[in-house]
N, C-alpha and C positions, 0 to 999 in steps of 0.2 A: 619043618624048614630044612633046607640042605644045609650041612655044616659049613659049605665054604660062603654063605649067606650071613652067617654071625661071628661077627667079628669077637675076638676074646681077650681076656684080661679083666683086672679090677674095676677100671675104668667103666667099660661096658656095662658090666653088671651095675656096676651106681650108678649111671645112665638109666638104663631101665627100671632101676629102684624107684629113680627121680621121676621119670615118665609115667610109671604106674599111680605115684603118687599127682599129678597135676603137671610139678614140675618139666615142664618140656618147652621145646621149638617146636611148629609145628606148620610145615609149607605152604605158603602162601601160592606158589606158583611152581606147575612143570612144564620142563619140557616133552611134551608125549611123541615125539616123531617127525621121521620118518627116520628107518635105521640106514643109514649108510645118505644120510642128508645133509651133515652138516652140524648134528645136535654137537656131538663133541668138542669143536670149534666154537661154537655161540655159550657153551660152557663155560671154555676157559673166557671168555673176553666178560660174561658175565661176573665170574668169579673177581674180576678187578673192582669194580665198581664199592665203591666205600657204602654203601647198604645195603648192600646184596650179600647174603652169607648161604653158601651153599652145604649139602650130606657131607658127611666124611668119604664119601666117593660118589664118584656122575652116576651109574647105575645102582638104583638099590632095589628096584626089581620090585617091589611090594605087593603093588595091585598086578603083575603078572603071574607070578609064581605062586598055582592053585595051592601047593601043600603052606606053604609058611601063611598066605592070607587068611589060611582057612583055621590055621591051630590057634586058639583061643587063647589072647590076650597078645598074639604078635603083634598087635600095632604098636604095643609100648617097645617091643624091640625096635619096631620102623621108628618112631623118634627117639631112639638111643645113637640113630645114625645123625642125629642135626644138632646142632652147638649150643650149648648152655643159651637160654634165654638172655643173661647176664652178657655174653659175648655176641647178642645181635642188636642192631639199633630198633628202638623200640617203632621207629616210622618204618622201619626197613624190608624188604623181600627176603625171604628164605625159598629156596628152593633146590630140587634135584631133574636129573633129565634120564630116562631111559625109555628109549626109541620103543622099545614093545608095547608100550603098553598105546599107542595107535591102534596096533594091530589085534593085539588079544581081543576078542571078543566079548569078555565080560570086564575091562580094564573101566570103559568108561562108565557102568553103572558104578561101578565100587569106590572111583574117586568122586563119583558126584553123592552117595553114599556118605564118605566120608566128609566130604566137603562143597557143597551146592556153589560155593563164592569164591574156589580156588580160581587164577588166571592158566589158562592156558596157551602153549606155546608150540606151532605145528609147523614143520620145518619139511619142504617138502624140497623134490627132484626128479629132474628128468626119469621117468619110471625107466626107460629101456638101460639110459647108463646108471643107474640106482640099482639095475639087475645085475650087470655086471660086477659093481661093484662090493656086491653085496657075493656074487659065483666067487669073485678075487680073495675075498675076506677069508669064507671057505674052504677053495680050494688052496690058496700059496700059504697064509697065513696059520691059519687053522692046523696047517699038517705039522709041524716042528713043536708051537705049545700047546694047544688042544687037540690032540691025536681024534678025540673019541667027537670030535665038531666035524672033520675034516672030512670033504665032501671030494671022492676020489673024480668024478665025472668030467669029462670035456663042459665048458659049456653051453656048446648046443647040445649034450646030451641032458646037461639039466634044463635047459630052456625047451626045447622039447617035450619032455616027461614034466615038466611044470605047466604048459600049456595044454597038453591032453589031460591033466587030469584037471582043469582049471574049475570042473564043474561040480566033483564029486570028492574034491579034498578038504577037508579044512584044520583050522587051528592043530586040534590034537594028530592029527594024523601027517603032515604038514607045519609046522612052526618057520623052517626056513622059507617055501613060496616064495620064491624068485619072484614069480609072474605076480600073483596076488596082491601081495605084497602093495605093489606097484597101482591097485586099484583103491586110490583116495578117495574115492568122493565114497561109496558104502561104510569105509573108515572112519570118517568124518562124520558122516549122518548118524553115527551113533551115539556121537558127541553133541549136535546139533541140538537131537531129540529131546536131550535133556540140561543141558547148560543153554545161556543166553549165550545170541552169536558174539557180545562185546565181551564177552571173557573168552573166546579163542583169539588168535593173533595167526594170522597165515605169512608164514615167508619162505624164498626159496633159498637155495643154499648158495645159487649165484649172487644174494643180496648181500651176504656178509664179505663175497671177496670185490665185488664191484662197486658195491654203495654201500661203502663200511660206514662212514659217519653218519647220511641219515636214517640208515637202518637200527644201528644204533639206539639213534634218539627217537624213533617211532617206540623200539623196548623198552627206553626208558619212561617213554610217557604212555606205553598200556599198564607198565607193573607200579606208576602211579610214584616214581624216582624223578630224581633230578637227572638230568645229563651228565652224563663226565667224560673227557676223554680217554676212552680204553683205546690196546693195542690190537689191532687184531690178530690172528693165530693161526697153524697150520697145526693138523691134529694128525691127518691120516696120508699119507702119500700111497699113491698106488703099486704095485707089485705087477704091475703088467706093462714092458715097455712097448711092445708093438699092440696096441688097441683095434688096429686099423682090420686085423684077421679077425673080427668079428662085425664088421661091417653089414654081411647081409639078415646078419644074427638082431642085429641090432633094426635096423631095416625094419627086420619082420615082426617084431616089437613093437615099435612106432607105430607100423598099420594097426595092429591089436588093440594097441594105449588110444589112439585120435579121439574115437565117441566119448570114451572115460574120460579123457580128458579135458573136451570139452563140456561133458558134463559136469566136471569139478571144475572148472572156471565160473560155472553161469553159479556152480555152487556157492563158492568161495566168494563170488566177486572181485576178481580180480586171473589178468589172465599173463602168462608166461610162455615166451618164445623156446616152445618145447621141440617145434620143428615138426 
């Protein structure tokens, strides 16, 4: 497991004392994606809600990160990340959200694995502006605090070389796929395969800032909650003011994305003015 993965102190360790022993929270529901969708927003507004108790932090990565999934007895560290039993309502939702585990390729066998009857929560986006946003993250963000994340490229140079190799890259060789990335319905179908479709939830990320209240109340009556009025939330603002200089970039995305996408609407059932 990488060190900046376990968290430390006393605390922790009787967490996981507890966890080994039975004592645990143990998540009823995630959110698995889409990264740069929305999840972080639909977090915090979840996190209000008086039975919803969420990780000690929105990503905990569990089912993505082959070395910690894989070292024998980490699960009891993964519920050392969720709150004493005692501090959640016993009707209530626990859960966490991190965007990869959509994507990982072996993510959806190991939560259904671990949990056949967890809810799932799939948050998707325009794929061509979810590339972008996802190059912006990267590129501006990335270079000041995560030096060794930071993706020096223009990008159309990344969108480019993510489209030529669209055919011959994957997970390990690739994690970032701008393009790929962007192709939900293969995502999904691997989710499909093995969960019933009434424990996924499909929304988009325009649902939370345009139909904040009954989007809302559809999450509160999949995760089986009462309603309540939450606030809604801004999580991420963008780093690119003039967007408009990737126009044809984007363009040529959209023509790429159309089939996928209509294939993941006939998927999904339910379809979004993606343009």
């Amino acid at each position: 497991m990488h060190s900046t993965m376990r968290p430390s102190g006393w605390r922790r360790w009787l967490k996981e004392r507890a966890a080994k022993a039975g004592y645990c929270s143990r998540p009823t529901a995630l959110i698995i994606g889409a990264q740069k969708a929305g999840t972080s927003a639909l977090y915090e507004v979840l996190r209000q809600h008086n039975s919803i108790t969420s990780a000690s932090t929105k990503e905990v990565h569990f089912f993505d990160r082959d070395e910690w999934y894989l070292t024998p007895g980490s699960v009891h560290t993964y519920h050392s990340f969720f709150p004493w039993p005692f501090l959640t309502p016993s009707d209530g939702v626990v859960f966490e959200a991190s965007p990869r585990y959509l994507f990982h390729p072996k993510a959806a066998e190991r939560i259904y694995r671990y949990d056949p009857t967890v809810k799932l929560i799939v948050m998707l986006r325009e794929p061509a502006a979810r590339a972008l946003s996802a190059w912006t993250m990267y590129h501006h963000h990335f270079e000041a605090r995560i030096a060794r994340r930071h993706d020096p490229r223009s990008f159309r140079e990344a969108i480019e070389e993510s489209l030529a190799a669209i055919d011959s890259d994957d997970y390990a060789s690739d994690p970032v796929s701008y393009v790929k990335r962007g192709l939900y319905r293969q995502q999904i179908d691997r989710y499909l395969a093995l969960f019933p479709r009434e424990n996924l939830l499909f929304l988009e990320d325009r649902d939370l800032r345009e139909r904040f209240e009954p989007t809302v109340a559809k999450i509160c009556g999949f995760l089986g909650v009462r309603a309540e009025a939450l606030k809604p939330t801004i999580s991420n603002t963008s780093r690119v003011d003039n967007k408009r200089q990737y126009d044809d970039i984007i363009e040529r995305l959209r023509d790429f994305y159309r089939p996928h996408n209509i294939a993941l609407f006939e998927q999904i059932g339910r379809e979004f003015n993606w343009g």
